[in-house]
C-alpha positions, -999 to 999 in steps of 0.1 A, spaced: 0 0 0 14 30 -13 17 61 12 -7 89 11 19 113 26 52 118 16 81 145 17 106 143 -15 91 113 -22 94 94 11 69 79 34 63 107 62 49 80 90 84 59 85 105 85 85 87 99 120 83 70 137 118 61 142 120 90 170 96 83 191 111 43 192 147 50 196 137 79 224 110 57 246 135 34 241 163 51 256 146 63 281 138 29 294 180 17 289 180 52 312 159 36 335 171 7 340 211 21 344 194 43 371 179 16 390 216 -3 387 236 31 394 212 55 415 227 84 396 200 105 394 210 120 362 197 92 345 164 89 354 159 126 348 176 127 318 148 98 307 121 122 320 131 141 288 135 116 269 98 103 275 84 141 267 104 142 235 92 108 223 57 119 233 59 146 213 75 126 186 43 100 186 21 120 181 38 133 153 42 105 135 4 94 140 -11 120 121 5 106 88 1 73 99 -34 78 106 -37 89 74 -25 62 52 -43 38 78 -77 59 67 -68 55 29 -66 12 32 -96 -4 16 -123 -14 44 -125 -50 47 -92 -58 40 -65 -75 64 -40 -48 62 -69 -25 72 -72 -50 105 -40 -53 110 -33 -12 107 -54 -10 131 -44 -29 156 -6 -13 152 -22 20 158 -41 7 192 -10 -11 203 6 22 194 -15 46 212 -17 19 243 23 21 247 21 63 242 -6 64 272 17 43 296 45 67 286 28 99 293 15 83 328 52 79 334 60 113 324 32 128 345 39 105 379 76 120 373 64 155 371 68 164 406 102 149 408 124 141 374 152 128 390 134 99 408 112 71 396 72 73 406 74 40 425 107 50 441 94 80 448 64 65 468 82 44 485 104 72 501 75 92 508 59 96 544 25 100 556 14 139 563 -20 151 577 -34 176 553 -68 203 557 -100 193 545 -133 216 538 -166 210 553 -199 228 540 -234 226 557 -219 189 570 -205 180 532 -165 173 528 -150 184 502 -110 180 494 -108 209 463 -132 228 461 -169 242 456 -183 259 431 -216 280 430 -232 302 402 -218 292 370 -198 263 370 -229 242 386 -251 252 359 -223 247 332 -220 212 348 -255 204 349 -258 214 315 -227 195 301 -248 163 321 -276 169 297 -253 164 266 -246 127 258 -209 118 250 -194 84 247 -159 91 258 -137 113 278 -131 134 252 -167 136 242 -174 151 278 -149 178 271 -166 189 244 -200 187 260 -178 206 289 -170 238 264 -202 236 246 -221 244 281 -196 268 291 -199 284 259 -234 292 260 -239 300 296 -211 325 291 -233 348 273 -261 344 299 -244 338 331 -261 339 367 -266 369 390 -264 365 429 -266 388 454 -245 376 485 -239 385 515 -202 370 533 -188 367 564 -148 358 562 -142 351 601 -150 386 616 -152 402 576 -183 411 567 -187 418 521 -219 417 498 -211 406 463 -228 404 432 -217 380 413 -217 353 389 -191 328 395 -181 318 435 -156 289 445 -144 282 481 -114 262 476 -94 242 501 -64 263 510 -50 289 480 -48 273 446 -18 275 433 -8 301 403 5 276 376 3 275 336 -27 253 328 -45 224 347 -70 223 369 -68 246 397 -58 228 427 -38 235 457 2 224 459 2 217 497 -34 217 515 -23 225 551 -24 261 555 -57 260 575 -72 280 558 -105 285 531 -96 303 503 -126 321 482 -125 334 445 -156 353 432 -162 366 397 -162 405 394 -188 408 370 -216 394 340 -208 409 308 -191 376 288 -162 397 273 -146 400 308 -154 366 320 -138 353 291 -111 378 300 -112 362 337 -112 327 324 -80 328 303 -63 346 332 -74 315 350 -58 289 322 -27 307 326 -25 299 365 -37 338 375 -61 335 406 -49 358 436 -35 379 408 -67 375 385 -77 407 376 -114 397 374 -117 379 409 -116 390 442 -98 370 469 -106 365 502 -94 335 533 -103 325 566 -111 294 587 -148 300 585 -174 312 558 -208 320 556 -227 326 525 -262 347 528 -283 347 500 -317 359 489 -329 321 476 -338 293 500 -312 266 482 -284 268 455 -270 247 433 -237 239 445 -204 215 427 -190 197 456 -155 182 438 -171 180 407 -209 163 417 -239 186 418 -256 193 451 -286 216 463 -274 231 497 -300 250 522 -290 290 527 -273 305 547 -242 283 538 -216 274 567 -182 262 557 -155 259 582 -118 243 575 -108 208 590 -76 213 598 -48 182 594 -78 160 593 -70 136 565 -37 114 566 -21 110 526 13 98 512 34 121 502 62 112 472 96 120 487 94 152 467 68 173 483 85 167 518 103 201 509 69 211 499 51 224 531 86 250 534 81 259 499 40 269 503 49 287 534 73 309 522 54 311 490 24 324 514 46 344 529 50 364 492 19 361 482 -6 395 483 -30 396 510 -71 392 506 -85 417 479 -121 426 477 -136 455 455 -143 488 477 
């Protein structure tokens, strides 16, 4: 079968896919010389290696997709296309689980890692008697959730389509609430659209979900949208992508140990870690501190040093005059 992609006259898939075989391959030889050695210089430099390789996969699918879509249906190379592109894609997927169980420490392995780690008690959040570990969400993220729920997908990927499709359209018609706050002994009204209260601070970090790097702090952290118009939550939202949440220009920022949340309605739709609630007004959450025991890889023992000082830096709670 005659490629449908070629450069000077040369199959573009073979010509790829020999990078992303010699460098998973390598990094595995890395491995394995690290787990003779314990140089750490090997394991990190097959960190690397693993993201290069990724990258390099993915490359070399798209043309290989491509002849794989031009094959007769019915035939056995069809069949058998196929299954070297599952087998493929399977392999790429182990690799990038590597990659992302290294990300918090390159120069040790994530099994290694574990095993050096310790146990540490960390904060959770409690809200009118519910637990959450991240965060919840009121305004529009439950109704962009409920909304994606109505949507059907088949897969992952489907749902993060249905995901942007939701948020999308309830960007141009998003919520109005009129709260009323109590921070400890701070008293604010809000009107607003979008409000998380988030176990401790989230960290400011390009891209990923917003999550906090070392939940011990004590304390609640709460984030509420500055306005309605969709320009600036779009505005706000991008900020957010690019790890801006103290610093967001569009949110204000508030922490303490206990909120309460006043509002003119009898219940609201709440996101408790990601599953829709209704929660009776006025809302009470307080912090659990050090209440949950978790293992910590041997890289975030430095951690709990790290957040403080980064604390430390950080600007203090911000709320509109």
């Amino acid at each position: 079968m005659e490629s449908k992609v070629k450069v000077l006259g040369h199959a573009l898939h073979q010509m790829l896919v020999v990078f992303p075989l010699g460098l998973l391959t390598v990094a595995v030889i890395f491995d394995v010389i690290y787990l003779v050695g314990h140089t750490p210089i090997w394991t990190q430099s097959a960190y690397y290696m693993i993201a290069a390789g990724l990258i390099g996969g993915l490359a070399a699918a798209v043309p290989g997709w491509v002849d794989w879509w031009a094959i007769p249906r019915g035939t056995r190379a069809k069949r058998v296309g196929l299954l070297h592109g599952v087998g493929n894609v399977l392999v790429l997927v182990l690799f990038a689980l590597s990659w992302l169980l290294r990300r918090s420490a390159p120069p040790a392995p994530p099994v290694e890692a574990i095993i050096a780690g310790k146990k540490r008690k960390i904060d959770i959040g409690e809200i009118n008697g519910e637990i959450f570990v991240h965060h919840v969400t009121l305004g529009l993220h439950p109704q962009i959730v409920a909304d994606r729920e109505r949507e059907r997908y088949r897969s992952r990927l489907g749902k993060k389509f249905a995901w942007l499709k939701a948020w999308w359209k309830l960007l141009h018609r998003a919520p109005r609430m009129r709260l009323q706050l109590a921070v400890d002994s701070e008293r604010v009204k809000l009107k607003t659209s979008s409000l998380i209260i988030a176990n401790n601070r989230f960290v400011e970090r390009l891209g990923g979900l917003p999550y906090s790097e070392m939940p011990d702090s004590g304390k609640l952290a709460v984030y509420a949208a500055q306005t309605r118009d969709w320009k600036e939550l779009l505005a706000m939202s991008a900020e957010a992508t690019f790890g801006k949440w103290e610093s967001n220009s569009k949110l204000d920022f508030l922490e303490g140990c206990e909120i309460a949340v006043h509002a003119q309605r009898q219940r609201l739709r709440a996101s408790i870690d990601g599953e829709l609630i209704y929660l009776r007004t006025p809302l009470r959450a307080k912090m659990r501190a050090s209440s949950l025991w978790v293992l910590c890889p041997a890289s975030a023992e430095a951690e709990p040093k790290k957040s403080s000082a980064a604390a430390a830096k950080s600007r203090s709670p911000r709320r509109r005059s």
